[in-house]
C-alpha positions in Angstrom: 77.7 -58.9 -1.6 75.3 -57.4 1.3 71.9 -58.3 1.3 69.2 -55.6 1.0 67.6 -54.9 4.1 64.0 -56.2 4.2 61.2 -53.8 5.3 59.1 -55.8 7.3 58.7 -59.0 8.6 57.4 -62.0 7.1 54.5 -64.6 8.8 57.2 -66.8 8.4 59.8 -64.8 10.6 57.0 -64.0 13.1 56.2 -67.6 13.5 59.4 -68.9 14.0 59.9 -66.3 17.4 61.5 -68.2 20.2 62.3 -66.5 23.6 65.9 -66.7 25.2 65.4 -64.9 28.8 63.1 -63.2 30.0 63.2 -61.0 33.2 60.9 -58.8 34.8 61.3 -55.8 37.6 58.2 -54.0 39.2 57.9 -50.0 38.4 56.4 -48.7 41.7 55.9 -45.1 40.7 53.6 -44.0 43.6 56.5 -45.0 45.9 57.6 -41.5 47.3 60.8 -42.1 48.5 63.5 -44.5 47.4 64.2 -46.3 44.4 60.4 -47.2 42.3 61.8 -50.4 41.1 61.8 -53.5 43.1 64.1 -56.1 41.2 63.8 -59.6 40.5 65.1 -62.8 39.1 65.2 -64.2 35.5 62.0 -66.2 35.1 61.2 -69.6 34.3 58.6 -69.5 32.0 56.0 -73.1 31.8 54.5 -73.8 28.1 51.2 -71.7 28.8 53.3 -68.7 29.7 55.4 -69.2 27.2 53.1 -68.9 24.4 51.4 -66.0 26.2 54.7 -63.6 25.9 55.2 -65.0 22.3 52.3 -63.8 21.6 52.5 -60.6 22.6 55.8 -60.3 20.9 54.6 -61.2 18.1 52.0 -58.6 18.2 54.1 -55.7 18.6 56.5 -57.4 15.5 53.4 -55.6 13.7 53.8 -52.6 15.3 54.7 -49.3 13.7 58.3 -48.7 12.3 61.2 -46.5 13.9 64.2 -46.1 13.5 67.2 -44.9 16.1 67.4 -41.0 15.7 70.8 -40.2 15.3 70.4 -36.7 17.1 69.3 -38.0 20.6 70.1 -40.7 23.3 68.3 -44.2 22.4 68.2 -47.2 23.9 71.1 -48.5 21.0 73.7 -48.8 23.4 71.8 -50.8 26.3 70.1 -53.0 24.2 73.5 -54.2 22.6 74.7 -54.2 26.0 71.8 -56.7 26.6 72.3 -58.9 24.2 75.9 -59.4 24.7 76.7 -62.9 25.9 79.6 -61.4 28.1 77.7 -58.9 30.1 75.4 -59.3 33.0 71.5 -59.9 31.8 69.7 -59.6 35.0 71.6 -56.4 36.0 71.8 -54.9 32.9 68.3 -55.5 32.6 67.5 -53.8 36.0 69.5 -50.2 34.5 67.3 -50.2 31.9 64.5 -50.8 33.7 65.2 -48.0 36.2 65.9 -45.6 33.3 62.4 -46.0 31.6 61.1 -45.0 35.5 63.1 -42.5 35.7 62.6 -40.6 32.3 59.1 -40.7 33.1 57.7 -37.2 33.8 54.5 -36.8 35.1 52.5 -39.4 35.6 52.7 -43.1 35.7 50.8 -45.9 36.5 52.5 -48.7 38.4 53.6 -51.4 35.9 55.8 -54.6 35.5 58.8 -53.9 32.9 59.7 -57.0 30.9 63.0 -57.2 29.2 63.5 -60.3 27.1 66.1 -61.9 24.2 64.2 -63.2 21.5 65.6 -65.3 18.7 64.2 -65.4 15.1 64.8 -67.4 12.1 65.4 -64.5 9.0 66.7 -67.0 6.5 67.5 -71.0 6.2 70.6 -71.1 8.1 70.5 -67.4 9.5 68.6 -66.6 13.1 69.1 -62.6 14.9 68.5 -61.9 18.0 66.5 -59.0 19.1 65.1 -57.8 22.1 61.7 -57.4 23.8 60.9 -54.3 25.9 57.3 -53.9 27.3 55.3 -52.7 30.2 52.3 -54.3 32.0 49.6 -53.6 33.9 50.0 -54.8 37.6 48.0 -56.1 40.3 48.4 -56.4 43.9 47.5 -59.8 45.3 46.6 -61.0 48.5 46.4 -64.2 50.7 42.6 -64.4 52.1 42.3 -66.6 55.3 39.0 -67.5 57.1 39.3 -68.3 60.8 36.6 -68.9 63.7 36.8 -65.8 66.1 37.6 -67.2 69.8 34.4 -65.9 71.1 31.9 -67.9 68.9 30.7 -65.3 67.6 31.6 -66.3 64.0 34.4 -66.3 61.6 37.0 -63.4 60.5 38.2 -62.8 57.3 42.3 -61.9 57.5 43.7 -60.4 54.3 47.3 -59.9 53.4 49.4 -58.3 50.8 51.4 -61.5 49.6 52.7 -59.9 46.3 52.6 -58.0 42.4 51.9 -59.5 40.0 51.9 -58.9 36.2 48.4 -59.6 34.7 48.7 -61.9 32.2 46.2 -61.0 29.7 46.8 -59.2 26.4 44.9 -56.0 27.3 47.7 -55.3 30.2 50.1 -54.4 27.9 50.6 -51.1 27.8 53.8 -50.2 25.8 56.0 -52.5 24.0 58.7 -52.6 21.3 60.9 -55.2 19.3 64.5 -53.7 18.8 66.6 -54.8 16.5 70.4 -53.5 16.3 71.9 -55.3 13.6 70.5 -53.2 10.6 69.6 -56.4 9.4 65.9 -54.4 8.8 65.1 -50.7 7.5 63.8 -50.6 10.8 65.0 -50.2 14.1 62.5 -50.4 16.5 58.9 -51.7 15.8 56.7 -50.2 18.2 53.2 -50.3 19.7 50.9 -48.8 22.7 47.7 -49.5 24.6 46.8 -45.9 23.7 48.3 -44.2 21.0 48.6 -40.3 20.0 45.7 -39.2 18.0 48.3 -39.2 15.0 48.9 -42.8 15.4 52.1 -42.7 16.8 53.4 -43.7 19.9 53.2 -41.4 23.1 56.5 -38.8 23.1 57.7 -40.2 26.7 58.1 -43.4 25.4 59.5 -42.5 22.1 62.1 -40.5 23.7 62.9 -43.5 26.1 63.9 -45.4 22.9 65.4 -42.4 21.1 63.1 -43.6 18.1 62.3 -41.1 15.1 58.7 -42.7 12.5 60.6 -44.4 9.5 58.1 -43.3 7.5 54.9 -41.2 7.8 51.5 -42.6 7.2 50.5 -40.1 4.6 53.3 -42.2 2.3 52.2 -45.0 3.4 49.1 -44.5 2.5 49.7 -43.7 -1.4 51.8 -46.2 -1.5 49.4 -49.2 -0.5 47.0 -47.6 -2.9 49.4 -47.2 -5.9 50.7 -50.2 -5.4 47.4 -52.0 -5.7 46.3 -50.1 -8.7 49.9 -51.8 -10.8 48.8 -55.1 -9.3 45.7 -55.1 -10.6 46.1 -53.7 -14.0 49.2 -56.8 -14.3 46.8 -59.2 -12.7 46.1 -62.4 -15.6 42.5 -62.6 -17.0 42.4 -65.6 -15.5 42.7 -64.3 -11.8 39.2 -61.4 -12.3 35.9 -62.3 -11.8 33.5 -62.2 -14.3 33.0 -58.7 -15.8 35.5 -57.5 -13.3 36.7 -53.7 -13.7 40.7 -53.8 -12.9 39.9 -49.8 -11.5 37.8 -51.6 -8.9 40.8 -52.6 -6.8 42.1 -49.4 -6.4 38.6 -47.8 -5.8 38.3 -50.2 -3.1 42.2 -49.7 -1.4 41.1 -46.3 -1.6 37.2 -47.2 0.6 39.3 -48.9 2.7 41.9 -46.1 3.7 38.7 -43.9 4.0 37.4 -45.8 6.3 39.9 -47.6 8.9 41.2 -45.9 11.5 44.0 -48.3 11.4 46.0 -50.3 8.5 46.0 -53.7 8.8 47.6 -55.8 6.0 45.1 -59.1 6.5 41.9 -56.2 6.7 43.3 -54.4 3.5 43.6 -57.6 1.4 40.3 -59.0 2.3 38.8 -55.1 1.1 40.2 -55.3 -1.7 40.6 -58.8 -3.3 36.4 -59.7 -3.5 35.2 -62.8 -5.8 32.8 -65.2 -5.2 35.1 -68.6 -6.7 36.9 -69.0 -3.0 39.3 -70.5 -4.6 40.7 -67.8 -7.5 40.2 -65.4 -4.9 42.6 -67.0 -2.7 44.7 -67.5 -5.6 44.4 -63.3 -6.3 45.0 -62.6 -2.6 48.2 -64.1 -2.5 49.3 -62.3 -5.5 48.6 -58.9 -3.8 50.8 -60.1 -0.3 53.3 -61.4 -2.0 53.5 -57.6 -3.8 53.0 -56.0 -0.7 55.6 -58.0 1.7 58.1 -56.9 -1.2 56.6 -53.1 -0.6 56.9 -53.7 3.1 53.5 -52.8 3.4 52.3 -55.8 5.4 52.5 -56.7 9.7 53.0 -53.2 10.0 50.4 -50.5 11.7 49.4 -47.0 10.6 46.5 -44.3 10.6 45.7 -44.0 7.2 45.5 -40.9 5.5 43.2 -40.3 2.9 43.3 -36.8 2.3 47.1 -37.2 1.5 45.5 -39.1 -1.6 45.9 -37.4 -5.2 42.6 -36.5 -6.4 43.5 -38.0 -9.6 43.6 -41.3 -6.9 40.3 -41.2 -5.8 38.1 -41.9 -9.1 38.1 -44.3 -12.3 38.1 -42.0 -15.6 36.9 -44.1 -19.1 37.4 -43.0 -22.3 34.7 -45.4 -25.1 36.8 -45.2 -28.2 34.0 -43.3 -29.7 35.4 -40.5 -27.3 32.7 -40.9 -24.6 34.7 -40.5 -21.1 33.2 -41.5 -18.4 34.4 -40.1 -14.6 33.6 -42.8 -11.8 34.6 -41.4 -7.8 34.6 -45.3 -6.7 33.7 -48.6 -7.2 31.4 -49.2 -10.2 29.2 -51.0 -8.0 27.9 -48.3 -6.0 27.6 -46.3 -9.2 25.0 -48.2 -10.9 27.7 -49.3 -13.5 28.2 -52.9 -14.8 30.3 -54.1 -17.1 29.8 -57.0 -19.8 32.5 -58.3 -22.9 30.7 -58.9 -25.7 31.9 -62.7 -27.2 34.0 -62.4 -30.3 35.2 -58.9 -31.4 32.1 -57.7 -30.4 33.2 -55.3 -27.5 32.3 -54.2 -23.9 28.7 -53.8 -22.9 28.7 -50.9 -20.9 25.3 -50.8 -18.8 24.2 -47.1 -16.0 21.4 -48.4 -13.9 19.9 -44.7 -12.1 16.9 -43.3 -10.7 17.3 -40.4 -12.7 19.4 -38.1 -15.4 19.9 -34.5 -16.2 21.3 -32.5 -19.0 24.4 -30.5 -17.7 25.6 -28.7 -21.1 
């Protein structure tokens, strides 16, 4: 029996990242004539640059989710060409290097291309391999020498171009993906930019480089996250809400959040929405809504929200007293004045409107 395909990955897979090889060509693109890559050897990495370039893999393994479109060219085909043991890394690795330069219309900064092999543990006795494409910022380096002139009449400064060299900080990065082509995932290609389209997505060179189409839009995405968090909190045990809690709170407050961010971010979204004062139960609650979201594959993953894809029927808390008194709320309670008191025994709810002022509609 085939295991179903998981939607995202866990801490737990993103933690246990280990690199393979790692090779990296220069992407002269203001070279005129000739060919704009200048090729070089597999690298060696130390511990410090190790963990740097883990890192940033392990960034982009939040990265939004593609998948291979079945109606263009992708990247498929060369990345499984990369990973095969038999074939040629550093060569193969230079092709597809020279095919992101050349695909490129218009233009491009200079840049180092990184290709690496990247191992990861997805169950007990089960690791993947996967591959790391990104592109960094370069800088040109040179040797600075200080010598006494002949004549006395002090010293001159002599400067030479000794090399290129990738900048190894985290805000070089300009593109980068994590491919996977075992359809071990519902993804494909997890994907991220120093700049992204206005929409969120990636820029259309670079998503035609990889042949990628979005998995799924944000706008389902969106509902989702909030829907979900509404059935999580009206299953949530009394003994996981605050005092005088309102369950409708939760959703009011998935729903602030998606109003609000210009980007989803799992660890953001759970801290919006899970609030109580006992660090402990809310830790406790916190968990309960990741452990629901992981399962939704709805966390390490990045979109733009979008809040006007949300149902009005979404955006506000409607009570109904059993006297037949309903009650229409467009947020949090809170910021409405409202709060919210059961009465001991079979006493009731206490239902209290703090306001400046009221007026008679009807």
């Amino acid at each position: 029996m085939s295991r179903a395909k998981e939607s995202a990955l866990t801490d737990a897979q993103i933690a246990s990242i280990k690199i393979d090889k790692l090779i990296f060509h220069v992407i002269q693109a203001d070279q005129e004539e000739g060919d704009k890559v200048t090729k070089l050897s597999e690298v060696v990495l130390d511990q410090e640059q190790t963990q740097f370039f883990i890192e940033r893999i392990q960034s982009v393994s939040k990265g939004i989710q593609y998948n291979f479109n079945p109606d263009t060219l992708s990247t498929k085909e060369a990345c499984a060409t990369l990973l095969n043991p038999d074939k040629d890394f550093n060569s193969e690795s230079v092709k597809l290097t020279s095919s992101f330069a050349q695909q490129h219309r218009g233009h491009m900064a200079n840049g180092v291309f990184v290709v690496s092999t990247v191992t990861i543990k997805v169950a007990e006795k089960e690791e993947l391999q996967l591959l790391f494409l990104a592109k960094f910022d370069y800088r040109k380096v040179y040797e600075i020498t200080v010598k006494a002139r002949e004549d006395g009449s002090g010293d001159e400064v002599i400067m030479k171009k000794i090399a290129a060299n990738l900048v190894e900080d985290k805000s070089a990065i300009q593109k980068s993906a994590l491919v996977d082509i075992s359809e071990t995932f519902s993804w494909d290609i997890l994907a991220d930019e120093r700049r992204l389209k206005a929409n969120g997505e990636v820029t259309d060179y670079f998503k035609a480089f990889l042949g990628a189409i979005l998995r799924e839009v944000a706008s389902v995405l969106t509902k989702r996250a909030v829907t979900l968090v509404n059935k999580i909190a009206r299953e949530l045990d009394e003994n996981n809400l605050p005092e005088g809690a309102v369950r409708g709170d939760y959703r009011a407050r998935a729903v602030a959040y998606m109003e609000t961010s210009d980007e989803y971010d799992s660890d953001d979204f759970l801290n919006s929405v899970v609030k109580d004062d006992d660090p402990k139960r809310r830790e406790e609650t916190r968990e309960i809504f990741k452990k629901e979201l992981e399962l939704a594959g709805l966390t390490n993953q990045k979109f733009v929200p979008k809040p006007k894809s949300l149902p009005k029927s979404q955006r506000k808390q409607v009570w109904r007293t059993a006297e037949g008194l309903e009650i229409e709320i467009p947020g949090e309670t809170a910021d409405f004045g409202l709060n919210v008191e059961h009465l001991p025994g079979n006493q009731g709810v206490l239902i209290q409107i703090q306001t400046q002022r009221y007026e008679v509609k009807k």
